[in-house]
N, C-alpha and C positions, 0 to 999 in steps of 0.2 A: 423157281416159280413154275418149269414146265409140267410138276405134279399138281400144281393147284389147281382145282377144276370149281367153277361154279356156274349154279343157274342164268342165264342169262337176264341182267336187270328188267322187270315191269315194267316197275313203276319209278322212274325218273322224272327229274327236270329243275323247274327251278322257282323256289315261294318266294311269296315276298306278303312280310307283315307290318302291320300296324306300330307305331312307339305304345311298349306295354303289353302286347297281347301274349299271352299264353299257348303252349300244344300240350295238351298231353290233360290228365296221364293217361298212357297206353297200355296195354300188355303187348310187351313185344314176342311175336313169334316168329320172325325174321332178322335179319341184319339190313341195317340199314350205314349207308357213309353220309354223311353232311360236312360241307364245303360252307362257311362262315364266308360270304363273298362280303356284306356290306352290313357292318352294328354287329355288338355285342351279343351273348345269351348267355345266365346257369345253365349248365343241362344234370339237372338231377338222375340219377339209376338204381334206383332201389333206396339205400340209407344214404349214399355218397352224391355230394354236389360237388361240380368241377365248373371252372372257367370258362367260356367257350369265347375267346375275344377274336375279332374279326380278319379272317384270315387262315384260321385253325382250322383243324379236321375234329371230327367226331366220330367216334365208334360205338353205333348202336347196337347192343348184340340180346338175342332171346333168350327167355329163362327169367324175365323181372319186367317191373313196371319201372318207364322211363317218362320225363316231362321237361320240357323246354320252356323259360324263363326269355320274353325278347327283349332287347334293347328297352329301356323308357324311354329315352329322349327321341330317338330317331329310329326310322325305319331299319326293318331286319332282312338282308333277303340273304337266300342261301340254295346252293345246288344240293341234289339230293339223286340216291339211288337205292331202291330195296336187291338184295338177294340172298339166294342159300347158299351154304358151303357144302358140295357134293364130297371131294376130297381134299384135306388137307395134306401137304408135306409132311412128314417122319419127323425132318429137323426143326418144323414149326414149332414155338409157342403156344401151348394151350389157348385156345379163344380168350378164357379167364385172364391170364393175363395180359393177356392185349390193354395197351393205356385207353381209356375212355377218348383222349384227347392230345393231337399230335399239335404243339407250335407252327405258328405263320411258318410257311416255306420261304426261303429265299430265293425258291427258283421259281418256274412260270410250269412245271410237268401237272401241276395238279387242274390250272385255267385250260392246257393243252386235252386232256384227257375228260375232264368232263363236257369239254364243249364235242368232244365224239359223239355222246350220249343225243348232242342237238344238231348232230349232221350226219346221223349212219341210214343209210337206206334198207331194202333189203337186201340189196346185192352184198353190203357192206356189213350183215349182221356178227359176221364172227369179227370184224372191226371194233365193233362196240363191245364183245364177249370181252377180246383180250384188253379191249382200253380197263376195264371192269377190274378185268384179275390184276393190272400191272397199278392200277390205285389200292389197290388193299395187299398188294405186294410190299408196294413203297408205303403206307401205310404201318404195318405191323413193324416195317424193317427201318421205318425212319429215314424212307431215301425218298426224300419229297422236291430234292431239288432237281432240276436239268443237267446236271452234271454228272450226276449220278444215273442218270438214265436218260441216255439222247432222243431229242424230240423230228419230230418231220414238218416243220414251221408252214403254215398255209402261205400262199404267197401274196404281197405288201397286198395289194388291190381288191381280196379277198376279205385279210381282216382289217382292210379301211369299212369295207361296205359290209363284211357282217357286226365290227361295233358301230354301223350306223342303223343297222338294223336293231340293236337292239338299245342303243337311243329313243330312237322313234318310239318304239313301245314302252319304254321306260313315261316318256313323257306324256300318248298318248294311245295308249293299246288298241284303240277303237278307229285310229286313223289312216286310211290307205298307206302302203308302198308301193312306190313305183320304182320302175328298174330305170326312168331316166335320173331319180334324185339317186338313186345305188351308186351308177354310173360315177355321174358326177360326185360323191363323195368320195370316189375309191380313185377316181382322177385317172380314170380312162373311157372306151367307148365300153357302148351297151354291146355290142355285140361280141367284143373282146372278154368284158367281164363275164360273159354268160362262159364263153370257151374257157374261162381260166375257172369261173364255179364247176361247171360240170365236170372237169379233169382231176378239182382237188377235192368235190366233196361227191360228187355221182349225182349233182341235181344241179337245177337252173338257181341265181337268185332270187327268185319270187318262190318257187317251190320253197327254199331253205327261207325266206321271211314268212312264209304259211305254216308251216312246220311250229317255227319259233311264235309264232303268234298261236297255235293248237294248244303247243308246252304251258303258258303262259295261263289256255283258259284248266288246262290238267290237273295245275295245283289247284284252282277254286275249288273243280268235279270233285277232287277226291279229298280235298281236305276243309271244305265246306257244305252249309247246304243250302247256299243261294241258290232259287231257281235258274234253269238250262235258260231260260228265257233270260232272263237279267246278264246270266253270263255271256252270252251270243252280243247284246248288247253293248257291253262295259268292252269287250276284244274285238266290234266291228263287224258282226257277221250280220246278212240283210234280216236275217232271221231266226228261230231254234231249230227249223231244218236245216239250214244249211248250216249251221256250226254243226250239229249232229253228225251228218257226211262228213263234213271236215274233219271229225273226232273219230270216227268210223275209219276211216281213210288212216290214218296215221298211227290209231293204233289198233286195231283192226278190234273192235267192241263200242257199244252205245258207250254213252256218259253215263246214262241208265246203271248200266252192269259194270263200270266203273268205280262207279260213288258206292254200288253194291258191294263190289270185291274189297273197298278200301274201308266197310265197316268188316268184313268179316277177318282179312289180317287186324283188326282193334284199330286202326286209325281213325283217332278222334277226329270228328267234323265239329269246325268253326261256324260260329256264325256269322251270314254273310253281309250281314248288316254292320258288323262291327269291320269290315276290312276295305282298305281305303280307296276309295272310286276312281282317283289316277292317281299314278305313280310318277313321282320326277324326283332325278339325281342322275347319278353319276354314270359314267359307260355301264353297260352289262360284261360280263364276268369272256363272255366267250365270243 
């Protein structure tokens, strides 16, 4: 894997749709990975429809029109990453045949690595580079479990209070976090868990529930076209300035020039009326 080089992902994070709704179709002129966290999908690529059932990887690759079928009965949500492949390995696999779709893992490297994608700072960006290259490593190569590639586990009180972080939003996107409910979810003090977040991911708890709560309005920006204002709203921000900033901040561009970039790679925008005003279910993914 130490020949593999690629772009450093954009555009990540994590959608969540409606029972029924449709993406696509696209022209892909990217690689994209999708991580099936919650419901079913087809994902069509050109003439070929394949399975994508919950749990599965995807392998989106350029050179065709692709489209995505969601769950009917229940909600779909799934982690996401665009990037290019600068160099491939010698002993690699033609892209072509790369399987469209890899089976549920039985191990936990794939929830481990994408949740890099929702806690790398700048300090930390070749962190996120290699979390990138070692999912489409394990990917191509079918080595999707923990065993096969040893993990660096956050510790217990971390991911108490980041899967409560991402509860909270699950249930209500638009409703404060406080680092006293953190605390108390992760079943220590606040000032303990600030020292044990800042050592394991380079940020406080609230910074990392901001972040995730940014991610959250990122998929609307770029794969919808509800207004900036409605979205600021539905994720809690006082206003569309200040989600603006907040969006600015984290990924250094307007929402503007977001929703921009994400017609000009062909990402189909949804419409924002058809996608569902709270979400509730099960833990989040990371």
């Amino acid at each position: 894997m130490r020949d593999l080089e690629l772009d450093l992902p954009d555009v990540a994070g994590i959608a969540v749709y409606a029972p029924g709704m449709c993406f696509g179709p696209r022209a892909m002129h990217e690689y994209e990975l999708v991580w099936m966290i919650e419901g079913d999908a087809q994902y069509r690529r050109g003439e070929r429809t394949v399975e994508a059932p919950e749990g599965s990887l995807v392998m989106c690759r350029p050179g065709a029109t692709d489209f995505f079928r969601w769950d009917p009965l229940r909600r779909t949500r799934h982690g996401f990453f665009h990037f290019h492949i600068r160099r491939l390995p010698r002993h690699w696999p033609a892209p072509d045949d790369w399987p469209l779709v890899r089976a549920r893992p039985d191990g936990d490297l794939v929830r481990m690595l994408f949740r890099t994608f929702t806690t790398w700072s700048e300090s930390r960006r070749e962190v996120a580079h290699l979390a990138a290259e070692q999912l489409v490593a394990a990917f191509v190569f079918d080595a999707l479990s923990v065993r096969d590639i040893p993990s660096a586990p956050l510790p217990e009180p971390v991911e108490r209070a980041w899967s409560a972080i991402h509860r909270r939003l699950d249930d209500d996107p638009s409703a404060p976090i406080a680092l006293a409910d953190l605390a108390r979810e992760a079943g220590v003090g606040a000032a303990h868990l600030c020292r044990l977040f800042t050592r394991a991911t380079g940020r406080s708890p609230l910074r990392t529930a901001a972040l995730a709560r940014v991610d959250r309005a990122a998929a609307l920006v770029t794969r919808g076209d509800e207004p900036f204002a409605a979205i600021a709203a539905r994720l809690g921000y006082a206003n569309q300035f200040h989600f603006s900033r907040a969006f600015r901040r984290a990924y250094g561009r307007s929402p503007t020039t977001a929703r921009a970039d994400a017609q000009l790679r062909g990402i189909p925008l949804l419409h924002g009326a058809a996608l569902p005003p709270r979400v509730r279910g099960r833990d989040a993914v990371a």
